[in-house]
C-alpha positions as CSV (number, residue, x, y, z in Angstrom):
1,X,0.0,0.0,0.0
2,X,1.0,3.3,-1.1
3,X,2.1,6.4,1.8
4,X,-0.1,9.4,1.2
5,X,3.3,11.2,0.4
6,X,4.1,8.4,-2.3
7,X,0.7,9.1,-3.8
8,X,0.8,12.9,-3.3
9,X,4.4,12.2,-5.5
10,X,2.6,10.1,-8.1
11,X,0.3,13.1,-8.8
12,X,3.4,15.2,-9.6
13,X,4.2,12.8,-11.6
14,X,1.6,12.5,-14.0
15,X,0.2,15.9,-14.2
16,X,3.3,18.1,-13.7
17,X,2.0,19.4,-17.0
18,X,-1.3,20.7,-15.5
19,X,-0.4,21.8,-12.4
20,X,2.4,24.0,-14.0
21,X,-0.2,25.3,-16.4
22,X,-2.9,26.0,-14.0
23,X,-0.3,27.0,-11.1
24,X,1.2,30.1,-14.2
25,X,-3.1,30.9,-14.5
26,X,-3.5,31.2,-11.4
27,X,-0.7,33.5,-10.9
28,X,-2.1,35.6,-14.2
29,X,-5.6,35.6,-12.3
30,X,-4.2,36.6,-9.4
31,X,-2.5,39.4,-10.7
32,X,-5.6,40.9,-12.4
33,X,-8.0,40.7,-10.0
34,X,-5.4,42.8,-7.6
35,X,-5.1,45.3,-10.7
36,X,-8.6,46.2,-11.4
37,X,-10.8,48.2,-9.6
38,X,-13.0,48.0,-6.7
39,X,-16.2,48.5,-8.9
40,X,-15.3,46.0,-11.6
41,X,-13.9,43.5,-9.5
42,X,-16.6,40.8,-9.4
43,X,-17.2,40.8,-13.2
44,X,-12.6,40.6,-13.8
45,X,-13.3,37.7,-11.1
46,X,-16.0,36.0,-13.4
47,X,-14.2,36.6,-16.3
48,X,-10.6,35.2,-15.0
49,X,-12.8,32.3,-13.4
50,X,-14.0,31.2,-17.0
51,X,-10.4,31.6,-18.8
52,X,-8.9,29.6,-16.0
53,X,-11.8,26.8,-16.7
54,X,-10.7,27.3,-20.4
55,X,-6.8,26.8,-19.7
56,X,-7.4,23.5,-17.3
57,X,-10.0,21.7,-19.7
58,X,-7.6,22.3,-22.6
59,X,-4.3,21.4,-20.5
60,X,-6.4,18.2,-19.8
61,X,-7.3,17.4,-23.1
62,X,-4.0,17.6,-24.0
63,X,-2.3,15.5,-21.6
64,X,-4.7,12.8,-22.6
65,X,-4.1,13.1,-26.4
66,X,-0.1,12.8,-25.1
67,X,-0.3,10.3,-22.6
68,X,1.5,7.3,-23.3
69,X,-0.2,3.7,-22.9
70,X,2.7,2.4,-21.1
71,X,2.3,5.2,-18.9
72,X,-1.4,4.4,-18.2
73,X,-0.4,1.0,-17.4
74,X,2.2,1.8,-15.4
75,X,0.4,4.2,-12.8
76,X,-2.9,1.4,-13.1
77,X,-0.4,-1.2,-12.1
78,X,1.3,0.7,-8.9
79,X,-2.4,0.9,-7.9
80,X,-3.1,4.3,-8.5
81,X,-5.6,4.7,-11.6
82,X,-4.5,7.8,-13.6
83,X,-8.1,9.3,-13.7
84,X,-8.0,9.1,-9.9
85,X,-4.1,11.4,-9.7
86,X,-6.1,13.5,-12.6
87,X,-8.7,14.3,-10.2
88,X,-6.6,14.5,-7.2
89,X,-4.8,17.4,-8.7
90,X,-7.7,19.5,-10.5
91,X,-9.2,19.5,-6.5
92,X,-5.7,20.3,-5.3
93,X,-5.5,23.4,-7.9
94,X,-9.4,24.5,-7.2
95,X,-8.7,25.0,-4.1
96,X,-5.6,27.2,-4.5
97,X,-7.6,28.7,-7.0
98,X,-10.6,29.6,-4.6
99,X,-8.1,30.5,-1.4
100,X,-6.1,33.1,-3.5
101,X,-9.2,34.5,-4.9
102,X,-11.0,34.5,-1.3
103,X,-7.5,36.2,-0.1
104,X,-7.7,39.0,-2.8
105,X,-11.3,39.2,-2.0
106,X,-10.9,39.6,1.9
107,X,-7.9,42.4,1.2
108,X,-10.4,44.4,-1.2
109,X,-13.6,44.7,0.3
110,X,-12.8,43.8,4.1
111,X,-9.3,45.6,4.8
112,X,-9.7,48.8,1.8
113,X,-6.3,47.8,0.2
């Protein structure tokens, strides 16, 4: 049986791709919502929300059109089914994804900055 930390390294394994690519969008999400305005800053937060959606699904599509077979075998035969890492990482960047925005959110309309 696998360690949490062994799994938690298996997910870094196979979708170092997507959490790279989602880790840069939520950087570029970040750094708009803390450039726009107080007034506009629910519609820039809709509006990054969607184009992050966008970047993820298509970073996901294309790790499946690259993925290997021997690959897929290889993570189904440790135990760990790759759909299961997939899935284990999207949650792991949605809920960076919702903390920073909550942060941003909290400093905006709570603290004035």
């Amino acid at each position: 049986m696998l360690s949490e930390k062994q799994i938690y390294r298996l997910v870094m394994l196979y979708c170092r791709p997507i959490v790279f690519i989602s880790g840069l969008s939520t950087l570029a999400g970040a750094g708009t919502l803390l450039m726009v305005g107080s007034k506009t800053f629910l519609s820039a937060l809709y509006i990054v929300t969607l184009l992050k959606v966008l970047v993820v699904a298509v970073s996901v599509v294309l790790l499946k059109l690259m993925a290997r077979e021997r690959e897929y075998y290889f993570y189904i035969n440790i135990g760990q089914h790759p759909r299961k890492l997939l899935k284990m990482a999207l949650c792991f960047d949605a809920f960076i994804y919702f903390t920073v925005c909550l942060f941003i959110f909290v400093l905006r309309y709570v603290f004035k900055f």
